[in-house]
N, C-alpha and C positions, 0 to 999 in steps of 0.2 A: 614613569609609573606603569606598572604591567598592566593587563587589560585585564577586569575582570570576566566569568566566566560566560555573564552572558553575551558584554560585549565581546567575545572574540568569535564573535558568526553573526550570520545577516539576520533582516528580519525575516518574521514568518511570512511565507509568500501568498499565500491566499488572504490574507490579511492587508498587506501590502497592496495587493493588484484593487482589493475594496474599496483603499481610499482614492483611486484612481476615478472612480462612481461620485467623488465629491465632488457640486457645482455642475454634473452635467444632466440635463433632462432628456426621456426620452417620452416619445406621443403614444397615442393608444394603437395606430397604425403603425408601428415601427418600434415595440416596446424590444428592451434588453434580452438582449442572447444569452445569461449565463454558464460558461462551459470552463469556467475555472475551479470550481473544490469537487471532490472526487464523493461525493456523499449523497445519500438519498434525501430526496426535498418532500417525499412524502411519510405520514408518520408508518408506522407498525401497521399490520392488521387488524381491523375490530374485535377479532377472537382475540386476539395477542393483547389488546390495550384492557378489554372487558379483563382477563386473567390475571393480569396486574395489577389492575385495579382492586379486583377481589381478593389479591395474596394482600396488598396494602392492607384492608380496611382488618379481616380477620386474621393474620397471624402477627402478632406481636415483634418476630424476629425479622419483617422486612425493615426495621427499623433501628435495627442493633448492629453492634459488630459481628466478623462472622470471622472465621478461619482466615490468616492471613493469605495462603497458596490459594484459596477460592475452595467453595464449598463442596462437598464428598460428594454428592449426587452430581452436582455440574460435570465435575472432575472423573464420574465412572463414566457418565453420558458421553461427554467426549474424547475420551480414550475407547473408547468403543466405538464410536463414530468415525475413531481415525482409523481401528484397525479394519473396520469393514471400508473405508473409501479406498486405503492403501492396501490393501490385502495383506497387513497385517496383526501381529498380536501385540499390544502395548496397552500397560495397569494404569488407574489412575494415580498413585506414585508418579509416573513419566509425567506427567501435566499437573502444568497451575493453572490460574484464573487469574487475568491482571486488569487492571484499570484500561482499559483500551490496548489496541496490539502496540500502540507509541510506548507505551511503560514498558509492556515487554521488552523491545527493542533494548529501552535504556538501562532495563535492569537485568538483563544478557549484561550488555556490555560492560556497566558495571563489576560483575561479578566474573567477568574473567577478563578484563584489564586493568593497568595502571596509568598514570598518568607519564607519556612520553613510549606508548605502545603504539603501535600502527594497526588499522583495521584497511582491506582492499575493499573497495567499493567501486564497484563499474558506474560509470557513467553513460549514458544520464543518470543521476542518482534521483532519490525518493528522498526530497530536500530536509524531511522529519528527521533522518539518517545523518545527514553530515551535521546539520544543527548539531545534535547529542553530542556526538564526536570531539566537535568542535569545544564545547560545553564540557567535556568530559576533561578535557585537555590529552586526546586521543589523536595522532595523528592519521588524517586520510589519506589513503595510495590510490589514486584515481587509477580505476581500469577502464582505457576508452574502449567502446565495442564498434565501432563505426557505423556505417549505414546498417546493417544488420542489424541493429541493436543486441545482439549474442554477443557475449561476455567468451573472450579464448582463454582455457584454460592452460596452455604452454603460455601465453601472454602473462597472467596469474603466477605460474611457478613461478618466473624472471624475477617478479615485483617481493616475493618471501623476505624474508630476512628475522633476525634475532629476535627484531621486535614485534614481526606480526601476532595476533593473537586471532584473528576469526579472516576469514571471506564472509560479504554479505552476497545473496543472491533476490532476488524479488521476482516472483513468477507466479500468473501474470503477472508480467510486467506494470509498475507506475514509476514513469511516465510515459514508457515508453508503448506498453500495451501489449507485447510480443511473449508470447506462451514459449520457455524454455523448454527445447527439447528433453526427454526422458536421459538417455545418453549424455547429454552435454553435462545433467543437473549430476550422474553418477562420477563422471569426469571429476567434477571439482570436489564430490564428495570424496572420492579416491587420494585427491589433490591433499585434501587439508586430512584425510587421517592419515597418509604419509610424512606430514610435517611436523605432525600431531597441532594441529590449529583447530581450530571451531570451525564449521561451515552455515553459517545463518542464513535460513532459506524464510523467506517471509511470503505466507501465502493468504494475504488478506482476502483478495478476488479468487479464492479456488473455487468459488461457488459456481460462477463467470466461466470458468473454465471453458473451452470448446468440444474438449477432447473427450470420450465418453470412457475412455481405462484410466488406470489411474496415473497421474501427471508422473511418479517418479518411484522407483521403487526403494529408497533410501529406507525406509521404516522395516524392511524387508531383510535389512543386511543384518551381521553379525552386531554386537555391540553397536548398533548405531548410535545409541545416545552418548557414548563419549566422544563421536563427533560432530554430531547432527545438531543442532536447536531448530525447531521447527516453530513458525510463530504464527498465527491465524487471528482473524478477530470475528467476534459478532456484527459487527456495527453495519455491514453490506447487506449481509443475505438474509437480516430480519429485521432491517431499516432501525438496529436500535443505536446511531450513533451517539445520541445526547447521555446516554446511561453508559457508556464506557466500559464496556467487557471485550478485553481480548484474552489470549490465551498463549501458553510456551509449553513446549515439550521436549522434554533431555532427561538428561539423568539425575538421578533423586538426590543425588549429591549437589550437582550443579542448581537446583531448585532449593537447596536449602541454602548456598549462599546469595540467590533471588530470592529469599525470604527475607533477608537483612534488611536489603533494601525498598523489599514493597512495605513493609512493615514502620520504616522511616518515614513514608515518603504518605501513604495513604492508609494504613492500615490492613485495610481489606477492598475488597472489589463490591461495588454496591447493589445490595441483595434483592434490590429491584430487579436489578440488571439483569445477575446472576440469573433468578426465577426465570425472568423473559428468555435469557437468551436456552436455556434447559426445556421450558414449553413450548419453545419453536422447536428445538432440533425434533421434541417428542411428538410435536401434533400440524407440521407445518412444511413435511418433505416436499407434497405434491405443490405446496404454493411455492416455494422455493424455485422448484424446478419449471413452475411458469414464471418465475421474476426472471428466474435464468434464459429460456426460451424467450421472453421479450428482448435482453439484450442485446442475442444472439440474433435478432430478425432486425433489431437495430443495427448490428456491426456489419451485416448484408446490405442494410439500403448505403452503408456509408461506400462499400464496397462500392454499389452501383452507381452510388455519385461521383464518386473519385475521377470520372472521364472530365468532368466538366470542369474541375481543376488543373486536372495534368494538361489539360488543351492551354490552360495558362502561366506550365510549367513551374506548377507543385509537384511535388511528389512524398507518397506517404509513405513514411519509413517503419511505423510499426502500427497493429489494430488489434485488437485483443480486449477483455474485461472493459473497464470504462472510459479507454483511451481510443484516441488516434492522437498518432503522432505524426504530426507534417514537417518538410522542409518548403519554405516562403520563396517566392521567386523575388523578390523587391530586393533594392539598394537599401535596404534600411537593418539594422540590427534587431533585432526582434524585439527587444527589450521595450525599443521607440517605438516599431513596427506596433505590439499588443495596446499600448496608452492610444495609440491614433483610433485603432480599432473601437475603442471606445466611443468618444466622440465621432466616427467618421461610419460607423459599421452596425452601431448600438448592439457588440459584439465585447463581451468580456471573457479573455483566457489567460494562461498563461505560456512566457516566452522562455524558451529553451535556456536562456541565461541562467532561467532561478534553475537549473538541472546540472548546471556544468560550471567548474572551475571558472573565473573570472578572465581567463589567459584562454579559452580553449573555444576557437573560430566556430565551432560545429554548433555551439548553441544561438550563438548569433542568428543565425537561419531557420532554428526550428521552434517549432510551438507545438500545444499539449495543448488538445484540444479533453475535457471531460463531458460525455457525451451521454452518458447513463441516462440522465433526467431530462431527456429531449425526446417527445414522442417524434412520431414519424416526419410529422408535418413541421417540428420543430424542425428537424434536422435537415429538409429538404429549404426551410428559411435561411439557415445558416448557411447552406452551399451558397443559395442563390446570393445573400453578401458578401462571402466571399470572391465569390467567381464576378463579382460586378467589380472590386478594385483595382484601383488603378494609382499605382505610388510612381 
């Protein structure tokens, strides 16, 4: 009997690592670390929650269906916002509006594969990613990047073939954290409109960024939308995860065959959402740019604690947006290694395993630390359990 589509991939990992919390207590002195899901634990803004609340109560259509591509005004707001972040010019034609950036994702790949295509995917992958795939009944070409976490794009060419139809990219990186160079991101984009392939650059965390120019100048090129999909979501940079707005931009061709299947699958994007995520971008830069400024003085202390681990021979392979990405010094496979941490560390993460192929030693060793929602004094807890083990 064939597998069906959703048995033929694992389970969801942050789900997964959850019930790992079943049957184990922890005291008020020594309460749980959580640095396993990549999402904000605090709501919206009170300006942002009071504004939604008032589009609720008075306008009739937060309640209705809306435009399947996601609504006219969202869609100029943020083509406009891209072309001033990237310095360039791109219509709201170029962008939809989708149920969360994971819809995007699935409804790209839909629309420009079939079943028994190959999509390249660097590894460590963004486990959202191979799930769909898998799901899709799309095959995956693991691209390893090694310690570097950077993805080679002469590596990349080798892997092409009849059946590729996209590269995926993710920058910042999740899981791995590492902001892809400008150069390297034009590389691959060079790469895949030579082959004529898709290039899926998924910039959830661009918010996070470090860098103050702009991450890539892709938006900038000739026709980029015939190779470009560019996918971003709301859910980070205005804490709206529970309302699911993310976003895609290509070309208006390619958006109408992502209309087939947003249209199947949800309808529309929900107009709660929608508002929120439009009243943020319109009234909410400067707090933006202090969420960003926090993380950024977060991703420094991580920086300064990292002696205190490498003294016990960790080492961190990537930092960036709301990761750190470590390599474990122990005998243990990480898989084993993150369950003990549980009970032995009152430390929940996730282990390099759920990132990489089931055959592939490198995950065995490393762990995903999600560190966004750890104030300072958090984070300096977390070292200090760390650097106290002893397997």
């Amino acid at each position: 009997m064939k597998l069906t589509r959703t048995a033929a991939t694992f389970a969801p990992p942050v789900m997964e690592a959850s019930r790992w919390l079943q049957g184990v207590s922890f005291t008020v002195d020594r309460p749980l670390i959580n640095v396993s899901q990549a999402a904000p634990v605090d709501p919206p803004p009170l300006a942002l929650r009071q504004a939604m609340a008032e589009f609720a109560l008075r306008d009739n259509s937060a309640h209705l269906y809306g435009p399947v591509l996601g609504n006219d005004d969202l869609r100029a707001e943020l083509a406009s916002q891209i072309s001033v972040h990237y310095a360039s010019d791109i219509s709201k034609n170029q962008v939809a509006i989708t149920s969360g950036c994971n819809q995007a994702f699935s409804a790209v790949i839909s629309a420009i594969s079939n079943q028994g295509d190959e999509v390249i995917l660097p590894t460590p992958w963004y486990f959202n990613h191979k799930m769909w795939l898998d799901m899709a009944g799309v095959g995956t070409v693991t691209l390893a990047t090694g310690d570097s976490l950077l993805p080679n794009p002469d590596k990349a060419r080798e892997l092409i073939t009849e059946k590729t139809r996209a590269i995926v990219l993710v920058t910042p990186n999740n899981p791995g954290g590492v902001e892809y160079p400008a150069d390297l991101v034009m590389d691959f984009f060079e790469l895949a409109r030579s082959a004529g392939i898709h290039l899926l650059v998924d910039e959830t965390y661009r918010d996070f960024d470090s860098r103050s120019v702009p991450p890539h100048d892709l938006f900038q090129q000739p026709s980029w939308d015939n190779t470009l999909v560019h996918l971003y979501s709301f859910s980070k940079a205005y804490r709206l995860t529970g309302h699911r707005v993310g976003a895609v931009a290509s070309a208006p061709a390619l958006l109408s065959e992502i209309e087939k299947f947003l249209d199947t699958i949800a309808i529309c994007p929900s107009q709660i959402g929608q508002f929120a995520a439009l009243w943020g971008m319109q009234n909410l830069p400067r707090w933006v740019s202090e969420e960003r400024n926090e993380i950024l003085d977060r991703r420094a202390l991580i920086l300064q604690q990292m002696p205190r681990l490498s003294a016990k021979g960790w080492r961190l392979l990537g930092l960036g947006a709301y990761f750190a990405y470590l390599e474990h010094p122990f005998d243990l496979s990480s898989d084993i290694l993150a369950k003990r941490l549980v009970v032995e560390a009152a430390v929940l993460l996730l282990p390099g395993t759920m990132f990489m192929p089931v055959d592939d030693p490198d995950g065995k060793r490393q762990l995903r630390i999600a560190f966004a929602n750890l104030d300072k004094e958090g984070i300096s807890r977390l070292f200090d359990r760390l650097e106290a083990l002893s397997f």
